[in-house]
C-alpha positions in Angstrom: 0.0 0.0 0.0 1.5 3.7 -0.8 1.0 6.5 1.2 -1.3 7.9 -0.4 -3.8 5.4 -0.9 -2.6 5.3 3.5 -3.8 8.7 3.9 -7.3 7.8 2.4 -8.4 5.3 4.1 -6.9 7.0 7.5 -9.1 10.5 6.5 -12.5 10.0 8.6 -14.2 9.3 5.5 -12.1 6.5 4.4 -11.7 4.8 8.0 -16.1 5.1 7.8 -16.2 3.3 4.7 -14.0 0.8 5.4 -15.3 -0.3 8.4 -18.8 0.0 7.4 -18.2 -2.9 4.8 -20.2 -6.2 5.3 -18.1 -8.9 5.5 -16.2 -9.9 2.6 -17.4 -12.0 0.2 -15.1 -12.7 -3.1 -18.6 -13.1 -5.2 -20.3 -10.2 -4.6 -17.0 -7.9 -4.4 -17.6 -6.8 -8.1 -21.1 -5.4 -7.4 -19.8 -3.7 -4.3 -17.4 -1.8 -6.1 -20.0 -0.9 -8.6 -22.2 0.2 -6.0 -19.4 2.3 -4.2 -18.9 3.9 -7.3 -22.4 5.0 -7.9 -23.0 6.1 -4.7 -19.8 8.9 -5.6 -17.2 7.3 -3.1 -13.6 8.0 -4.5 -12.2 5.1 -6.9 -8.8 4.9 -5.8 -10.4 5.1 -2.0 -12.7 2.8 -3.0 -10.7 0.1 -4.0 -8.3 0.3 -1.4 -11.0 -0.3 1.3 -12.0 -3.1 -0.9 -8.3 -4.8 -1.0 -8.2 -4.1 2.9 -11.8 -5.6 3.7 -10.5 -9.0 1.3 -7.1 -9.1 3.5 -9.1 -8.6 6.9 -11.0 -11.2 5.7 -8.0 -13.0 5.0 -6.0 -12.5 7.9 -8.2 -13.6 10.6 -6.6 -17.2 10.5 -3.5 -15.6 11.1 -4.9 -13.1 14.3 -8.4 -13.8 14.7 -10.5 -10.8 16.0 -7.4 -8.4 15.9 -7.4 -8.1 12.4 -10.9 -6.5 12.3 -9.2 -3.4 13.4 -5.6 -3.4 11.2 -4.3 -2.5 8.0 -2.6 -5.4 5.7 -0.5 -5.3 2.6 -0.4 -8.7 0.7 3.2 -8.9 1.7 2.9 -7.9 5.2 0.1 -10.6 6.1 2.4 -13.4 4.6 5.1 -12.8 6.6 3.4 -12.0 10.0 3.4 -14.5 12.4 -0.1 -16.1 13.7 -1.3 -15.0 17.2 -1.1 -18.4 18.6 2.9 -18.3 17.9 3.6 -14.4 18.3 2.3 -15.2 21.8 4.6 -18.0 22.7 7.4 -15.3 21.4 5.9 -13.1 24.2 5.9 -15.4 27.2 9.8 -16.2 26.1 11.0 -12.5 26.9 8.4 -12.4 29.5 9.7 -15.6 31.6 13.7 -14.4 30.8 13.0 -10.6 32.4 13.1 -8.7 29.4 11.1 -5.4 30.1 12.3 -3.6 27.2 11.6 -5.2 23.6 13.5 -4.2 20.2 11.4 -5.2 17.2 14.1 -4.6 14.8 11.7 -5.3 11.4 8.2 -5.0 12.7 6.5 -5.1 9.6 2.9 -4.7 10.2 3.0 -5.4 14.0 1.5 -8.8 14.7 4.7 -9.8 17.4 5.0 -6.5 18.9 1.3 -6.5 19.6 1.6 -9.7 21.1 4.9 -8.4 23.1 2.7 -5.3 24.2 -0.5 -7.7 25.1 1.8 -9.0 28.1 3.1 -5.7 29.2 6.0 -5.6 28.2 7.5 -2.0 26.3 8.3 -2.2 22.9 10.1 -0.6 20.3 9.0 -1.7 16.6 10.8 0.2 13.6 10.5 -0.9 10.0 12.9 0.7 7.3 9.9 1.2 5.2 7.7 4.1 5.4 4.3 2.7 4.4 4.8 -0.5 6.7 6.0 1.4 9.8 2.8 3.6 9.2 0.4 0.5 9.0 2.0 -0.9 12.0 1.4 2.3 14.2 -2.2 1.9 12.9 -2.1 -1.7 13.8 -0.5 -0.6 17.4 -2.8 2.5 18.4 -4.2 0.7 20.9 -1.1 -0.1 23.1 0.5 2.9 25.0 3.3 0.6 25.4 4.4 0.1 21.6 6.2 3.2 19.7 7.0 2.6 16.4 9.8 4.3 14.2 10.3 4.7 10.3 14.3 3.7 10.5 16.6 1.2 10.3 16.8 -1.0 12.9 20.3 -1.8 13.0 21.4 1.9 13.3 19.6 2.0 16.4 21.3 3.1 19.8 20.4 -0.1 22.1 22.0 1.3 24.8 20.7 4.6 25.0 16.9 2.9 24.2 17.2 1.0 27.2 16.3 -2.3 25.1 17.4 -5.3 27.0 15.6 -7.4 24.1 16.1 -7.8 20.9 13.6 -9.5 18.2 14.1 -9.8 14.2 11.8 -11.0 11.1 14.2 -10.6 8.3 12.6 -10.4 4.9 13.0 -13.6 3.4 10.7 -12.7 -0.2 12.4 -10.3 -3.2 10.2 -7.3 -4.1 8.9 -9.8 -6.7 7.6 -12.4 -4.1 10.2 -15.3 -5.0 11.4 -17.1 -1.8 15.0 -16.3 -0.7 16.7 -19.3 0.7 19.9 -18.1 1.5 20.2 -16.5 5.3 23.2 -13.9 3.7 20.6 -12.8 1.3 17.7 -11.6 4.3 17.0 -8.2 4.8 18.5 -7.4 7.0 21.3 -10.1 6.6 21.3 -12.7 8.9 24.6 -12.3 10.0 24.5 -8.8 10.7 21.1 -9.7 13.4 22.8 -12.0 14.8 26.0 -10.1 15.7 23.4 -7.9 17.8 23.3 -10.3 20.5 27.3 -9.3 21.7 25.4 -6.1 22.8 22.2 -7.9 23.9 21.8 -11.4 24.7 18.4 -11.7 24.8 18.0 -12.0 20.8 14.9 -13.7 19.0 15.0 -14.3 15.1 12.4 -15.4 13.1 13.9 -17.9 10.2 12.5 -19.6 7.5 11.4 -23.3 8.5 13.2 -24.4 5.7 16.7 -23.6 7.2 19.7 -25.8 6.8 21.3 -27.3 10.2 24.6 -26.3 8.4 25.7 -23.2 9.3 23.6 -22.7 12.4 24.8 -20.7 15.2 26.6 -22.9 18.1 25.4 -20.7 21.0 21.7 -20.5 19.6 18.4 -22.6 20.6 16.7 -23.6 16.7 13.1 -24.2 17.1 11.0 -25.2 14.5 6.9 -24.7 15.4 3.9 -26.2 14.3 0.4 -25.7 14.4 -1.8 -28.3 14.2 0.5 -30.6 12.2 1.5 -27.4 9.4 5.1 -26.0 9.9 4.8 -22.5 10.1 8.2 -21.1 11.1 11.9 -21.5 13.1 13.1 -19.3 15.7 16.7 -18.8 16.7 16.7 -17.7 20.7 19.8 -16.3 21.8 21.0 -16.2 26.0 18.4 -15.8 28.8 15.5 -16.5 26.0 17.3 -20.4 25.0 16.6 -20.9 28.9 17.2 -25.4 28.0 20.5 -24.4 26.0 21.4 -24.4 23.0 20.3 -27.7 20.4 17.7 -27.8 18.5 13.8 -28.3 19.6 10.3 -28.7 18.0 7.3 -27.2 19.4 4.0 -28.5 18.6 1.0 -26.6 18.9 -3.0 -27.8 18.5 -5.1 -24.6 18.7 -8.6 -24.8 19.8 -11.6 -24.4 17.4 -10.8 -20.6 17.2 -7.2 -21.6 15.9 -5.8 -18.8 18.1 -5.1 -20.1 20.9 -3.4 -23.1 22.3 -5.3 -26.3 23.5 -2.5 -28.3 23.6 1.4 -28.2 23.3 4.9 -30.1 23.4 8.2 -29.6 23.0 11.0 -32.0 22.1 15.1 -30.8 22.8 17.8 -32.4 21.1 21.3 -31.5 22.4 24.3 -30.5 20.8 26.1 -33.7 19.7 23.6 -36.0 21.2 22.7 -37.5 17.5 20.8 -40.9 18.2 20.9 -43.7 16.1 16.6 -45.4 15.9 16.3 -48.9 15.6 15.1 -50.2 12.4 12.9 -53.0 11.9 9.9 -54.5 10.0 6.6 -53.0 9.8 4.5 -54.0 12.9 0.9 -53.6 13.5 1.1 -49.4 13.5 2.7 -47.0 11.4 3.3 -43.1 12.9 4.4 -39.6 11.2 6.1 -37.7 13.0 5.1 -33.9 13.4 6.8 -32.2 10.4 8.5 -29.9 12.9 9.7 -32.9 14.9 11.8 -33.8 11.1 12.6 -30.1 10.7 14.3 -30.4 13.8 15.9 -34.1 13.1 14.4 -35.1 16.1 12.9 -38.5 14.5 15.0 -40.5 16.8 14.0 -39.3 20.0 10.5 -39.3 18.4 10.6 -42.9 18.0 12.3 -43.8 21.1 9.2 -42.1 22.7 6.8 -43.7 20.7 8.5 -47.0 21.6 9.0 -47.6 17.9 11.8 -48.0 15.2 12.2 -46.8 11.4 10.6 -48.7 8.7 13.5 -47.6 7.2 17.1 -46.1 8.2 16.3 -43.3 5.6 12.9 -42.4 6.2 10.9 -40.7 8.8 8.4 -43.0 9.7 7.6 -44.9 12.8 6.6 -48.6 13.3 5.4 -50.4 16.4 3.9 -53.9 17.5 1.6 -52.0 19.7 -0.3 -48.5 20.4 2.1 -45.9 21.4 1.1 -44.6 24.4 -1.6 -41.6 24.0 -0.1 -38.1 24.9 -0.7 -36.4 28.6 -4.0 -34.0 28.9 -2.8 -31.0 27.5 0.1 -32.3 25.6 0.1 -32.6 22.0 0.9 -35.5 19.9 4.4 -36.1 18.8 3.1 -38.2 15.5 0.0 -38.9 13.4 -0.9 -42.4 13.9 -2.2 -45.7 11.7 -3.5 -48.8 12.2 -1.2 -50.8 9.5 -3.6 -53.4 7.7 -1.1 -54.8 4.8 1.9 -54.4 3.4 3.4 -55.8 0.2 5.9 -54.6 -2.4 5.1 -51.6 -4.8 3.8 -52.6 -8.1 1.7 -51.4 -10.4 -0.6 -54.1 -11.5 -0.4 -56.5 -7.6 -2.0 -53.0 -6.3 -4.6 -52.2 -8.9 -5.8 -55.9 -8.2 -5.7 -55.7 -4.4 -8.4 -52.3 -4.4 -10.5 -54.3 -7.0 -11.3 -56.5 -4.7 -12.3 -54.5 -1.8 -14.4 -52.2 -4.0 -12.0 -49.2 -3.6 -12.8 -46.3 -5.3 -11.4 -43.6 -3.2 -7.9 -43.3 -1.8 -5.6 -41.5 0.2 -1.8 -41.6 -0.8 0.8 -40.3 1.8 4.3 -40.5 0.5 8.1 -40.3 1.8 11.2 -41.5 -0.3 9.7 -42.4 -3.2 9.0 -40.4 -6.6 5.6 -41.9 -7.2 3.7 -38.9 -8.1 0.2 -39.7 -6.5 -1.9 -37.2 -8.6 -0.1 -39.9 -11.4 -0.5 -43.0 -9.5 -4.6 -42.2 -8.4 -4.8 -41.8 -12.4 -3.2 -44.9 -13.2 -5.0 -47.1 -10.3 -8.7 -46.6 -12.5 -10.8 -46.8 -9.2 -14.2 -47.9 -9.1 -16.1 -48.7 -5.8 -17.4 -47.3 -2.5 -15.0 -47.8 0.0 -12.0 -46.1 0.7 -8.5 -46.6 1.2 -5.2 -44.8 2.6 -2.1 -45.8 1.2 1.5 -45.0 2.2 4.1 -45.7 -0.2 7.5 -45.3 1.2 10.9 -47.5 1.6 11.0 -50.2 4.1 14.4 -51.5 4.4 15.6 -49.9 1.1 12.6 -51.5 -1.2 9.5 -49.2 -2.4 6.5 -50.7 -0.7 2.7 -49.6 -0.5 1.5 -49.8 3.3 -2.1 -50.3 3.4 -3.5 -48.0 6.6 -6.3 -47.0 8.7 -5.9 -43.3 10.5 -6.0 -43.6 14.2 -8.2 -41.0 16.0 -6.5 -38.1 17.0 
């Protein structure tokens, strides 16, 4: 959004308009806009209360009933981190004794309103205008959030009395293509994380897809999920990495709002303490483990938990002769879990057979370490019948195989 199309919706009139909308609804957006138009309201006004109702609309599984009252840009919104997370962020500063909080790259504000929500001051400052001006919009309502147009890493720490620091570098071009390379973030990675020799207590928001090589030594890596979808990483620097540094997943299951927390679990791994699972033949149940638990490379101490070993020394999946033991109240599952009904070697013509004769006509097809496409595979397969199937197709000790499943309740 530019500043000018800013200042318009921020005039009285515009701020009226926008939240007067009725909520968005992608079919009947064409006639709105012909109806705003006929009734005299600005076009350019207009449509930028349109494109803000449509990411509102949008954002709300990100922050729930907080984004009723912010501004979005298409960017911003992919890049802020849900409510359910930005609060765990919170608690982390909260429970090491920060009081003062640096948002070095607040983009629109979604972490330094959960940072203010607990009390805590902060500082947010983006280097672009028009996003620093959204996020004092988005932060009106907390006396203890300033924001600042500047760069972050010119900022005097000292003299700002921040004894926290917090960083989302941009990890997107201008033209939306993902950047994989930490030295190519804005700001560079490097250059955040030489912050913490002047304050400890530093947060920074990676790209789940991060490499273990390379990572800092002194650092906590978390990868998070929510409700079994890999959202994010988190490097935590001192008082804020209070278990050490290694690497951890944290599972989160959000109640029916998606905003807030049911359940959760986290799994460490230590530095150097690299496990070695059993492997063994499929037994009578198959589990996944939580993607962030395999971000992490924390399958071993997954399975050990589980009671279970690798179908295969390559391959993240978990077998046992019997029911791993369900999760504590409160806690949320490590792995997604299957009652194993058959097994046999992949092929083509054996498996096309075997669904013919149960009358399959629907499947589900998980895959790991294979190259079976199964958009290909369904094609191929010619189903016809009622019932319904899930299929694995994976390695089990080196060989392709097809697992035949049935989900266990969650």
């Amino acid at each position: 959004m530019d500043v000018a199309s800013l200042t318009k919706l921020l005039s009285p009139e515009g701020w009226a308009l926008l939240n007067a909308l009725p909520p968005y609804d992608e079919s009947r957006a064409m006639a709105l806009a012909t109806r705003l138009r006929s009734e005299g309201v600005d076009p350019d006004l207009a449509a930028a209360a349109l494109t803000q109702s449509r990411l509102r609309a949008k954002a709300a599984a990100k922050l729930g009933p907080f984004a009723e009252g912010m501004l979005f840009t298409p960017h911003g919104l992919e890049q802020a981190t849900r409510l359910v997370v930005a609060a765990v962020h919170a608690r982390r500063y909260l429970s090491a004794g920060v009081g003062k909080v640096a948002d070095l790259t607040c983009g629109l504000g979604a972490d330094a309103l959960a940072f203010a929500g607990v009390g805590l001051d902060v500082l947010a400052v983006d280097v672009d205008e028009a996003t620093a001006a959204l996020a004092t919009v988005n932060l009106r309502a907390f006396p203890e959030a300033e924001v600042r147009h500047t760069d972050g890493l010119t900022l005097d720490l000292v003299a700002e009395g921040v004894d926290g620091l917090y960083a989302d570098p941009a990890r997107r071009t201008r033209g939306g293509k993902r950047v994989f390379d930490p030295a190519a973030y804005a700001p560079p990675l490097d250059a955040v994380w030489a912050l913490r020799d002047q304050v400890p207590a530093l947060g920074i928001k990676v790209g789940p897809g991060i490499p273990h090589q390379g990572l800092p030594a002194d650092a906590e890596t978390q990868w998070v999920s929510v409700d079994g979808d890999v959202v994010e990483a988190g490097l935590w620097f001192g008082p804020l990495a209070p278990e050490g540094p290694g690497r951890s997943a944290l599972l989160l299951q959000t109640q029916d709002d998606g905003h807030q927390a049911a359940s959760s679990r986290v799994l460490h791994g230590r530095p150097g303490d690299d496990q070695v699972p059993d492997v063994g033949p499929v037994g009578s149940y198959l589990y996944e483990p939580d993607g962030a638990v395999i971000r992490a490379g924390l399958v071993a101490p997954a399975a050990a938990e589980l009671g279970g070993r690798l179908v295969d020394r390559t391959i993240a999946y978990v077998t046992t002769d019997s029911p791993a033991p369900a999760p504590p109240s409160g806690t949320a599952p490590l792995a997604t879990g299957y009652r194993v009904l058959d097994v046999m070697p992949f092929g083509l013509k054996k498996l096309k057979a075997y669904l013919r004769e149960r009358d399959v006509g629907r499947v589900t097809i998980k895959k790991r370490g294979t190259a079976v496409t199964p958009e290909q595979l369904r094609a191929q397969l010619s189903l016809r019948g009622d019932a319904e199937a899930t299929l694995v197709l994976t390695r089990v000790a080196g060989r392709q195989h097809v697992l035949v499943v049935d989900p266990l309740p969650r």
